[in-house]
N, C-alpha and C positions, 0 to 999 in steps of 0.2 A: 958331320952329323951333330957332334956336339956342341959347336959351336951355330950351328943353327938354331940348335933347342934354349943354348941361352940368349940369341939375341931375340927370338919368338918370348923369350920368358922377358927380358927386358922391356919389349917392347907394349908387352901385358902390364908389367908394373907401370908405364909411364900411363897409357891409357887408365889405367886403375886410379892413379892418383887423383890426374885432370877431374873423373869423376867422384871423388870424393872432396875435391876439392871445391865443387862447383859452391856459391855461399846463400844466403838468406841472411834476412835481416831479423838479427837478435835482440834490439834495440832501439827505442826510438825517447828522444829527449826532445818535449815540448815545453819551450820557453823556462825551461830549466828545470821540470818536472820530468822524470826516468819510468819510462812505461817499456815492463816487459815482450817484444812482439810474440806471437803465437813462433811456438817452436816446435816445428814439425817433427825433428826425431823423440821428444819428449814429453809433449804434453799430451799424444793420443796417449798414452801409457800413466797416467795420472789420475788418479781417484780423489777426486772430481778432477774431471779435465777444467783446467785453470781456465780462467775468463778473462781475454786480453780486447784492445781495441782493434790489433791486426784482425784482417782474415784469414781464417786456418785453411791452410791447401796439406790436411792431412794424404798422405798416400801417394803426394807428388815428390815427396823426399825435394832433395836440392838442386832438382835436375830441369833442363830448360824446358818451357813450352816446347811443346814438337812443333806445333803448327798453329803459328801464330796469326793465322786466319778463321780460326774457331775462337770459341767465347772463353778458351782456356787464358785467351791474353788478355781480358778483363782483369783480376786478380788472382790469377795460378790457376793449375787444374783443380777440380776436387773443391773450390772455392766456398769457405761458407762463413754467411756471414760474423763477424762479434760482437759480443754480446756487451759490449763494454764502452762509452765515447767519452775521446778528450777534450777536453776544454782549455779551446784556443784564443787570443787573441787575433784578428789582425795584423800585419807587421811584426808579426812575431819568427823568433827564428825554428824552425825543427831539425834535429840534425837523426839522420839515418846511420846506426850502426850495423855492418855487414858481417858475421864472423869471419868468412875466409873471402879473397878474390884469388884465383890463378894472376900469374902478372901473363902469364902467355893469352889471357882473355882482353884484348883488348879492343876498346867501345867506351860509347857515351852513356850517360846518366840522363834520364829525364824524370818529369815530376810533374803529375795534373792534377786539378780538381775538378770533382763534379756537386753541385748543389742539387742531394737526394727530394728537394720540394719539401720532403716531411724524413719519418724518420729514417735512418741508413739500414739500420738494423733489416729492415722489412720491403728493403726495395730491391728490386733486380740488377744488378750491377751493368746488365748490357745494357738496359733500356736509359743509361743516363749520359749525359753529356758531357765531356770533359778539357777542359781547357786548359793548356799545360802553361807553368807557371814558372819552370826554369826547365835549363836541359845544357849540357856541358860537352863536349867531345873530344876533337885535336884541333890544338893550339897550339903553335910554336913547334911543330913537332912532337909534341906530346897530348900522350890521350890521359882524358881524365882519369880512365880505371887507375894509372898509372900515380898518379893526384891522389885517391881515394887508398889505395892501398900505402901509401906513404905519409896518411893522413889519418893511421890508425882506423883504415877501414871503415872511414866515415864520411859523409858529405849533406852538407847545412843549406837548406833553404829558408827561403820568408816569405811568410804567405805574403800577399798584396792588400795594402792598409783600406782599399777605396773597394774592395767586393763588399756585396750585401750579406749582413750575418745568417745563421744559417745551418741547417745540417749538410756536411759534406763528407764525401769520399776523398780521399787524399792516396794517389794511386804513383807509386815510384818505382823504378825499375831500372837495372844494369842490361845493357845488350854487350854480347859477347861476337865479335865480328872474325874471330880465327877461322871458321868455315862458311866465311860469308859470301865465297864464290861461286857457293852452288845454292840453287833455289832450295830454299827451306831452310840453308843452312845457317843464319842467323839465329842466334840461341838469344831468346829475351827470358828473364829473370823479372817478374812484375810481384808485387805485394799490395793490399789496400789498407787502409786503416779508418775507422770513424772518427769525425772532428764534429763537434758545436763549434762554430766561428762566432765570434762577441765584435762589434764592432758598430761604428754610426757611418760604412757605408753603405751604398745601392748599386756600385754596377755589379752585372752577372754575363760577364764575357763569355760569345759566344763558343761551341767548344763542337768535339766530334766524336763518336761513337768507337768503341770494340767491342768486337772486331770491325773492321774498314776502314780505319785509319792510316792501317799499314796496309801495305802495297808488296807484293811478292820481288815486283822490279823497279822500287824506289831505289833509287843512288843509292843512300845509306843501309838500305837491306842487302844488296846484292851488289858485294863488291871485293875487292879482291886490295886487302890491305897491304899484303905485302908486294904489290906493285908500285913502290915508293911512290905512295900518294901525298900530296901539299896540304890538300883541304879535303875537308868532308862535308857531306850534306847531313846532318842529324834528324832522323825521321819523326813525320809530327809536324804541326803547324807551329810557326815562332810561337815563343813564350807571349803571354799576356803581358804589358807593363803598361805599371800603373804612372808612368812619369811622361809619357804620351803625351805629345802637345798637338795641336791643331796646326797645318802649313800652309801658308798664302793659298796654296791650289785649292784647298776644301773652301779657305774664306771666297772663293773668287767663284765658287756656285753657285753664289748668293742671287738671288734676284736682289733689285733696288729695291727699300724698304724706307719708308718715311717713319717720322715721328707719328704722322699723322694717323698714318692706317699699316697694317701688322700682314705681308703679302707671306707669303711662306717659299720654303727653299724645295726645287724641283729636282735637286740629287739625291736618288733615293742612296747612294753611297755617301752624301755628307750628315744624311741621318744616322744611319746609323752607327756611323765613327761617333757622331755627336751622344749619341746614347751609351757610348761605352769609353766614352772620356769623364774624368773627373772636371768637378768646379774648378780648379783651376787651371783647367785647361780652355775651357772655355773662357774663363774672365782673360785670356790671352787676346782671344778674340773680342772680345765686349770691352776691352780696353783701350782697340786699337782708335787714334784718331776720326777716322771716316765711317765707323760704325758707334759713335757716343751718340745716334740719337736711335737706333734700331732697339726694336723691342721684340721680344721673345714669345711665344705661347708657348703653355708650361704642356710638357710633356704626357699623354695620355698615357704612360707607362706609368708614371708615377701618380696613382691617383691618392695614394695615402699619404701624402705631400698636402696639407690644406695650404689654398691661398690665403694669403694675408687681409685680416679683417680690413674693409674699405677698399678693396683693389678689385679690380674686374680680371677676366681671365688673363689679359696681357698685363706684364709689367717692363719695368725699365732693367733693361740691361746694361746693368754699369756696376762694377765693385763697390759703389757709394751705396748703393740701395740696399731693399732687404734682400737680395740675392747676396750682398755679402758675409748677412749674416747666418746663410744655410750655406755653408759651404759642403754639405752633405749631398746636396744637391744636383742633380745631371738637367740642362734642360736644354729640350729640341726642339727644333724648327719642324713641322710635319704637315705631309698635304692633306688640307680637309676638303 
């Protein structure tokens, strides 16, 4: 009997700990700049409750989303907005500190942005779009969590130098995959913070909403790690990158286009790859041999782009011209 009631009692402490141990991020360092995040066991208790640029999920303590198919997976339960935004660069680096990780929690790291339109403070966090901008898992046999807790509980991203500046949410999160064999039992860990992004570029990648990005029987949600797995699927759509080039197969969409007269391209998929590629990804293309006499119409997305004094709506596509010198620039081929 007594030896039941202590491993009953042992088995309490271990469960006890796991959840004390679950962590949140205490910390965030933009581009060398140290911004406190909202700290859920201490700031509701604070007169004045302190004014951070995380969002405070007071009353949700450290403990995962239950159900990560409600709008709790936006930015934690209890979610509200703050009152606070940092000022970011571009290609700048951010690194997330976490006070505690379990090392028996192990899972990938992701990180997305959404561009609030106007301000963050006063927008709905479900109603925006978000396009994930890194995400890490297992490699080599090793899972990132594994990375971040031996990494003094941190892990550094860079936003991408070619989005449009801008108000956004910058939304980061650990998933916990030890009970990830049973439905629901993927524990996600998400936080949001406000960014001003500064920058001279224009794309705005497309992105996906939460809740519905996650999937109850995605690979990555529902799966069973300790069944010596190789690889993982990391949930979420690839990361955006900004280093994207254009492949013979998108050039080869092309309809035949003269110097003469400016016909336009009939893949509604090499549009829109084309609009969410930077300038030099294009002048990859506009460089090649058998396209130095093809010219471009300038993209109806961009209408705060003026043409160039003297030029009619098409111009030359070639790095010599004045497309060389907007390399700020996206410009598509589109059916009129």
């Amino acid at each position: 009997m007594r030896s039941t009631i202590v491993a009953t009692f042992a088995a309490g402490l271990v469960v006890a700990s796991l959840v004390a141990a679950h962590g949140i991020v205490t910390d965030i360092e933009i581009d060398g700049e140290w911004y406190t995040s909202s700290l859920v066991f201490e700031d509701p208790y604070k007169i004045p409750i302190p004014e951070r640029i995380s969002w405070s999920f007071f009353g949700s303590g450290n403990s995962p989303v239950a159900d990560f198919t409600t709008r709790d997976i936006v930015c934690n339960g209890n979610a509200s907005a703050a009152a606070l935004v940092a000022e970011v660069d571009a290609g700048a680096e951010i690194t997330f500190y976490w006070d505690t990780w379990p090392e028996s929690h192990k899972g990938p790291v992701m990180t997305y942005l959404a561009n609030c339109g106007s301000d963050c403070r006063t927008v709905d966090p479900g109603a925006l779009f978000y396009f994930k901008i890194d995400h890490a898992g297992l490699e080599d046999g090793e899972w990132i969590s594994d990375q971040i807790i031996a990494n003094n509980l941190s892990y550094t991203i860079t936003i991408p130098e070619d989005i449009a500046p801008g108000n956004y949410l910058i939304r980061h999160e650990l998933l916990a995959l030890h009970l990830a064999s049973d439905e629901l039992g993927a524990q996600f860990y998400p936080m949001c913070a406000n960014l001003r992004i500064s920058g001279s570029g224009i794309i705005n990648p497309t992105g996906v909403q939460f809740p519905g990005a996650y999937k109850m029987d995605d690979p990555g949600i529902l799966v069973n790690i300790y069944n010596d797995i190789d690889t993982y699927t990391i949930p979420g759509p690839p990361p955006y990158n900004s280093d994207s080039e254009f492949s013979d197969d998108d050039f080869e969409s092309v309809a035949e286009i003269s110097a003469a007269s400016v016909s336009v391209f009939n893949s509604s998929d090499f549009i829109a790859s084309t609009l969410t590629k930077s300038y030099s990804a294009l002048a990859s293309v506009c460089t090649k041999p058998s396209t130095s006499d093809f010219k471009l119409k300038k993209s109806f997305s961009l209408s705060s782009v003026s043409v160039p004094d003297g030029s009619s709506d098409n111009f030359d596509c070639n790095v010599n011209g004045w497309a060389e010198s907007r390399k700020d620039v996206v410009f598509a081929i589109i059916n009129t």
